[in-house]
PABA-73533 format. One line per 5 residues: number of its first residue (from 1); their letters; for each residue y, x, z of N, C-alpha, C. Coordinates in steps of 0.05 Angstrom, whole numbers, plus 5000, padded with zeros to 4 digits. Example, Ala and Ser with C-alpha at 12.3 -4.5 7.8 and 13.67 -1.06 7.14 Angstrom:
% residues 2
1 = AS = 4886 5264 5156 4910 5246 5156 4934 5264 5156 | 4955 5257 5142 4979 5273 5143 5001 5258 5157
% end
This chain:
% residues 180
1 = XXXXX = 5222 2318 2114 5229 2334 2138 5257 2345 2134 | 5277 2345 2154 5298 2355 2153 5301 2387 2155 | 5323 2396 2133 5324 2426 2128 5335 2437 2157 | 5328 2459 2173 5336 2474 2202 5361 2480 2190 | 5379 2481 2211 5405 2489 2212 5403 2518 2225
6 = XXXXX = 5423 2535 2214 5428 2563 2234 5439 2558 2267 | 5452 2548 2255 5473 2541 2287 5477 2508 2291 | 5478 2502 2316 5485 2465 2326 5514 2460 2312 | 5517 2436 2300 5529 2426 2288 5552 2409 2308 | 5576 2403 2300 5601 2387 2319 5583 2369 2327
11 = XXXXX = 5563 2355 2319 5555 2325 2339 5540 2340 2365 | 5517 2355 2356 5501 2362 2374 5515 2374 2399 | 5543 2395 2389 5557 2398 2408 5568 2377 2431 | 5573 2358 2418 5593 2338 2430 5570 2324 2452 | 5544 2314 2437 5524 2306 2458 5524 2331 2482
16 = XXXXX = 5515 2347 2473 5508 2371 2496 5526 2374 2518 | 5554 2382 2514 5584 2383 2526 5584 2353 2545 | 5574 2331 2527 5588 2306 2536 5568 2302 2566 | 5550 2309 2556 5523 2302 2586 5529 2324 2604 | 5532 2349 2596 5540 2372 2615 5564 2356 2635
21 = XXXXX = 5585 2356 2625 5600 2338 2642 5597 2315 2651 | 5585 2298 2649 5574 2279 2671 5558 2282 2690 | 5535 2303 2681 5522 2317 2704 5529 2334 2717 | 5561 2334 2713 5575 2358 2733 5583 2341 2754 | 5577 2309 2741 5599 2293 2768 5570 2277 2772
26 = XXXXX = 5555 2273 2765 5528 2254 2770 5516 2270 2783 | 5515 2301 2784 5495 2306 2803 5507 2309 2838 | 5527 2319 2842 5542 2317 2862 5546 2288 2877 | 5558 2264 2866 5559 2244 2860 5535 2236 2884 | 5504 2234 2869 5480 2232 2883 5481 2238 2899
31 = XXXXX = 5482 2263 2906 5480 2275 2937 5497 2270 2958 | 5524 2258 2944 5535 2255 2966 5538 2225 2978 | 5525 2211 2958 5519 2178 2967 5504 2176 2992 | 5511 2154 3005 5491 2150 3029 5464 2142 3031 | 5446 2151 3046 5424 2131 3045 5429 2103 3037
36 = XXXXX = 5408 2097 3015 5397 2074 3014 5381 2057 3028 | 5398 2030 3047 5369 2019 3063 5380 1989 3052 | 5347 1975 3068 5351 1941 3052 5376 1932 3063 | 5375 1921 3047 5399 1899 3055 5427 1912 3044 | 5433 1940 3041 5456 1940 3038 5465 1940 3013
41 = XXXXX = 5493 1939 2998 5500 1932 2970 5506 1955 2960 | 5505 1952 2942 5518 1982 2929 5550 1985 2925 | 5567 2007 2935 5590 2010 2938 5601 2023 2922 | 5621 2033 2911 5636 2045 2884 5624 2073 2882 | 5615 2083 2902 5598 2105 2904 5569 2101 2875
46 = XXXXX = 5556 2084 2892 5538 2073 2870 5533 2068 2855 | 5555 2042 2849 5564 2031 2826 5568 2053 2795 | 5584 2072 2804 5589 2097 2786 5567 2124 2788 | 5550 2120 2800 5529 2128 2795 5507 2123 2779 | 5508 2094 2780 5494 2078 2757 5495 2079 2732
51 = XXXXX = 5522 2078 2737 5535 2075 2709 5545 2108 2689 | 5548 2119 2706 5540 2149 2694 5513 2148 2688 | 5499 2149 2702 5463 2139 2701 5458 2140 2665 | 5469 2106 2669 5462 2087 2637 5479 2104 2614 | 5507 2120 2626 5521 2130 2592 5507 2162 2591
56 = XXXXX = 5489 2168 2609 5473 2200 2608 5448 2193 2594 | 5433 2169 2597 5414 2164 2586 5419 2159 2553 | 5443 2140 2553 5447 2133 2524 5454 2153 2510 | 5464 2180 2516 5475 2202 2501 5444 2219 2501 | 5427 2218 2520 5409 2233 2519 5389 2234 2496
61 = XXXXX = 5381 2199 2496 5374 2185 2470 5378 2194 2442 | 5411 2183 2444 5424 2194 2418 5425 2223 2413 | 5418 2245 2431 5426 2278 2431 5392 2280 2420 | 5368 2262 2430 5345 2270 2422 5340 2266 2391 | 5341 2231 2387 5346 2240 2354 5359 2250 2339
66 = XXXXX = 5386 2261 2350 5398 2274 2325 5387 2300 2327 | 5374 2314 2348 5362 2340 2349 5329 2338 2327 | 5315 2312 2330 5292 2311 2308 5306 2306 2276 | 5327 2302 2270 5335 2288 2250 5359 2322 2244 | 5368 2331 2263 5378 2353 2247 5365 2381 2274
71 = XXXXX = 5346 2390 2261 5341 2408 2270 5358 2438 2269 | 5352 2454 2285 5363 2478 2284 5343 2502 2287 | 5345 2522 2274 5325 2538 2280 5322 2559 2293 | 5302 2579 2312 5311 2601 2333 5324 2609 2327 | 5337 2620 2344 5359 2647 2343 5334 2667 2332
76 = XXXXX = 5330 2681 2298 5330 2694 2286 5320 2726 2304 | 5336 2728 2319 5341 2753 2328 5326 2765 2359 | 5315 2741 2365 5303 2743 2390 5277 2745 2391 | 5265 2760 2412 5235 2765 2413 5221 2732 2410 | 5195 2740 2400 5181 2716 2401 5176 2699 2427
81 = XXXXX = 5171 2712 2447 5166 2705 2476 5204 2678 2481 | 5219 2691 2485 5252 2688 2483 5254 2662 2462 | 5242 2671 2435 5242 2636 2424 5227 2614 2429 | 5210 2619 2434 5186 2598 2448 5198 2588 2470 | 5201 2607 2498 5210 2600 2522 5233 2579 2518
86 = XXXXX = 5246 2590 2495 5274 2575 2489 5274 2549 2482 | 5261 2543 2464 5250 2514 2455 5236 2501 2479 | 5212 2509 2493 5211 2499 2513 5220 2483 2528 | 5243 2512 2544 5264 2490 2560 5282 2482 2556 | 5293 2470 2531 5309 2453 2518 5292 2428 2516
91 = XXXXX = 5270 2428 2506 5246 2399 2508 5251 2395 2528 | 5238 2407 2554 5236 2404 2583 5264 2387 2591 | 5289 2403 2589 5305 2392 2595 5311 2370 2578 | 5317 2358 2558 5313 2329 2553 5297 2318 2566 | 5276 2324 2566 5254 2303 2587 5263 2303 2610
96 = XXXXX = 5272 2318 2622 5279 2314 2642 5308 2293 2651 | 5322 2294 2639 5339 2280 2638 5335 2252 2635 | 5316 2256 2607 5317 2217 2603 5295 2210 2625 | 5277 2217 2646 5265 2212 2668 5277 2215 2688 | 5296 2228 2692 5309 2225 2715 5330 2199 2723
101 = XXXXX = 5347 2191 2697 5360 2176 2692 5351 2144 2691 | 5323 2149 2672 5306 2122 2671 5294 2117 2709 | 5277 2129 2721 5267 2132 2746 5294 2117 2767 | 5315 2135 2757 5341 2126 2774 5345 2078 2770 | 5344 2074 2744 5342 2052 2740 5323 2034 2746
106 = XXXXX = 5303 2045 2752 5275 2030 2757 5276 2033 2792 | 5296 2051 2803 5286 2045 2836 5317 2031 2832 | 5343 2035 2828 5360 2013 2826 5353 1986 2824 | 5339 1977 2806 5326 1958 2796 5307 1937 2818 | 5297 1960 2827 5275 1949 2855 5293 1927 2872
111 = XXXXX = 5318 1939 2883 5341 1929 2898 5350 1907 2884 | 5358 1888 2911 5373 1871 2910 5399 1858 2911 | 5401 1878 2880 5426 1884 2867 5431 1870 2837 | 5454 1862 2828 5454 1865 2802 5476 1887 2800 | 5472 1907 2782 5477 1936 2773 5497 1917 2737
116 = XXXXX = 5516 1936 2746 5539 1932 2723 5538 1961 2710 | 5535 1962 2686 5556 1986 2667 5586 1980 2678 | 5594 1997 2691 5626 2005 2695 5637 1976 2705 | 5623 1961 2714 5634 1932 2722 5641 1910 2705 | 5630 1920 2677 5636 1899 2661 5608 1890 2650
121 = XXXXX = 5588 1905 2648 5558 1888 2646 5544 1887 2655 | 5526 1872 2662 5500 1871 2680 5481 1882 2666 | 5463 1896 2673 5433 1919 2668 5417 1899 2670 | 5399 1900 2654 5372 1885 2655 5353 1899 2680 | 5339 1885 2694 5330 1896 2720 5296 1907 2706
126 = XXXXX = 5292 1928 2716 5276 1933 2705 5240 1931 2715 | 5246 1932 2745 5218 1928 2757 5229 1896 2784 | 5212 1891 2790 5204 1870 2804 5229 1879 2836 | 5248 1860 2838 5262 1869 2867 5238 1867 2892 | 5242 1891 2904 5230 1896 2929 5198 1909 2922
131 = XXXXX = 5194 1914 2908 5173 1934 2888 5168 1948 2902 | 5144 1967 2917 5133 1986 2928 5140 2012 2906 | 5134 2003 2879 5131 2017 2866 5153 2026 2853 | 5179 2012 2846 5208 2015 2853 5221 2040 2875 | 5203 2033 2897 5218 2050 2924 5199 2075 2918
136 = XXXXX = 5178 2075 2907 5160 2110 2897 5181 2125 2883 | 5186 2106 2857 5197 2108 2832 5229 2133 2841 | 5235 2112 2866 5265 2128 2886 5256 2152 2889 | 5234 2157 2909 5230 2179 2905 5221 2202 2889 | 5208 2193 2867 5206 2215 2847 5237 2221 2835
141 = XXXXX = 5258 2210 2829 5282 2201 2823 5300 2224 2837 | 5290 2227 2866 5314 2243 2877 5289 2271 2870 | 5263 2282 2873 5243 2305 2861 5260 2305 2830 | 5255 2290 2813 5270 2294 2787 5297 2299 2787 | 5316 2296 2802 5345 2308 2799 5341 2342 2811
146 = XXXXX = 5324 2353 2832 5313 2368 2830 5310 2394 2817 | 5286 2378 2809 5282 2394 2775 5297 2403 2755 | 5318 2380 2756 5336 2377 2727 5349 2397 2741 | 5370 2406 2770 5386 2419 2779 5370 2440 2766 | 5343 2451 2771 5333 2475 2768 5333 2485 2741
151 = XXXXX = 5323 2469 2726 5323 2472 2696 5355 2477 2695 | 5376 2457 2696 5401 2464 2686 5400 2495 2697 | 5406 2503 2715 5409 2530 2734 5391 2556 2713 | 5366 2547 2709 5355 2568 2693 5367 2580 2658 | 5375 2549 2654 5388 2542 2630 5415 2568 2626
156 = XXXXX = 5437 2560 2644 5465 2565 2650 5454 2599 2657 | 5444 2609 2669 5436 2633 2680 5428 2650 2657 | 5406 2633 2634 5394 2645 2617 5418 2651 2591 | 5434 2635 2585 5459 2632 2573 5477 2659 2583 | 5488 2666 2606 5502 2681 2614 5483 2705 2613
161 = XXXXX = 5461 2711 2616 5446 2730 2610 5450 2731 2576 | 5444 2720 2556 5450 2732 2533 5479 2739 2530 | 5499 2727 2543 5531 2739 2531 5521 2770 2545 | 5520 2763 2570 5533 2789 2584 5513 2812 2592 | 5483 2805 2582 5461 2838 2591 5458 2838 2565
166 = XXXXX = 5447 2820 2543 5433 2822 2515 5462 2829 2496 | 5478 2821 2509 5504 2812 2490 5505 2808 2458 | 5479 2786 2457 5487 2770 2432 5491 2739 2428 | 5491 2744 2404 5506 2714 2391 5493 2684 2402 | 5470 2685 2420 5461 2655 2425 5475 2646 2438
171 = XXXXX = 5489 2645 2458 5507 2634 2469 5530 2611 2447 | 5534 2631 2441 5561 2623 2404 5553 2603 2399 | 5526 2594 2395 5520 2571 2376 5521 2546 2387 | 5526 2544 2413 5529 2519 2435 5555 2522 2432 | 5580 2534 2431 5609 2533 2442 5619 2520 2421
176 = XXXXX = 5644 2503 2431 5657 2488 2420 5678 2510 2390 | 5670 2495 2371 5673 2510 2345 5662 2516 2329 | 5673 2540 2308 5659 2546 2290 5643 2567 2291 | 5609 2581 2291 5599 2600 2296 5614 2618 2279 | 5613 2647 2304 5623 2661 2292 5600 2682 2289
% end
């Protein structure tokens, strides 16, 4: 079993930071794409939606095992209720992500499309084109971005609540650097 760390280490940072910013432009991104109906192709709109999609999932992946492989341990200082809750929705939100992201590929997938990484590779399709279960999949897909908005929001809120009502150090251990 791997020894807990006090504070997240430069990788974990760099995963965390690196997905925050894509989901600053992937979730906007979504919403402002057009309806999806048959027949039509996917347009650079899409295209880079996808493909943010596939590099959020692959960082999410890699941010999950390096979080089982180098653990970190509560913030020390916080009520029991506050560390629990905290772990929680950090699980939650990984889950949520790699389902939102995966869901997003499986109703892509449905369509009768072939889906590129960034235009230079084709995605393995993942359910059957024209799938009932593809076009469900869509809709839990846009319920799961949802969620994730909400979770992020509780997340970001709960963060700014410890700098600025608790005013302590959990915040610190996510920022780019060295804890101070």
């Amino acid at each position: 079993m791997p020894t807990e760390q006090l504070h997240y280490g430069p990788m974990a940072k760099v995963f965390h930071w690196l997905i925050v910013a894509l989901l600053a432009i992937q979730l906007p991104l979504g919403w402002l794409m057009p309806d999806i109906h048959r027949g039509m192709k996917p347009g650079i709109a899409m295209s880079l939606h996808v493909s943010i999609g596939m590099t959020i999932l692959l960082l999410i992946v890699l941010r999950f095992v390096w979080r089982l492989t180098h653990p970190v341990a509560p913030e020390t200082n916080l009520p029991p209720w506050q560390r629990v809750s905290s772990e929680l929705v950090h699980w939650v939100l990984y889950i949520a992500v790699l389902l939102t992201t995966l869901s997003g590929w499986f109703a892509a997938s449905a369509h009768d499309w072939t889906l590129y990484l960034f235009g230079l590779m084709p995605l393995p399709r993942l359910i059957e084109q024209g799938s009932r279960l593809g076009h469900n999949i869509g809709d839990l897909h846009a319920t799961l971005a949802w969620v994730l908005l909400g979770l992020v929001g509780l997340h970001v809120i709960t963060a700014f609540v410890h700098l600025f009502v608790y005013r302590d150090r959990v915040m610190y251990r996510m920022l780019p650097g060295e804890p101070v």
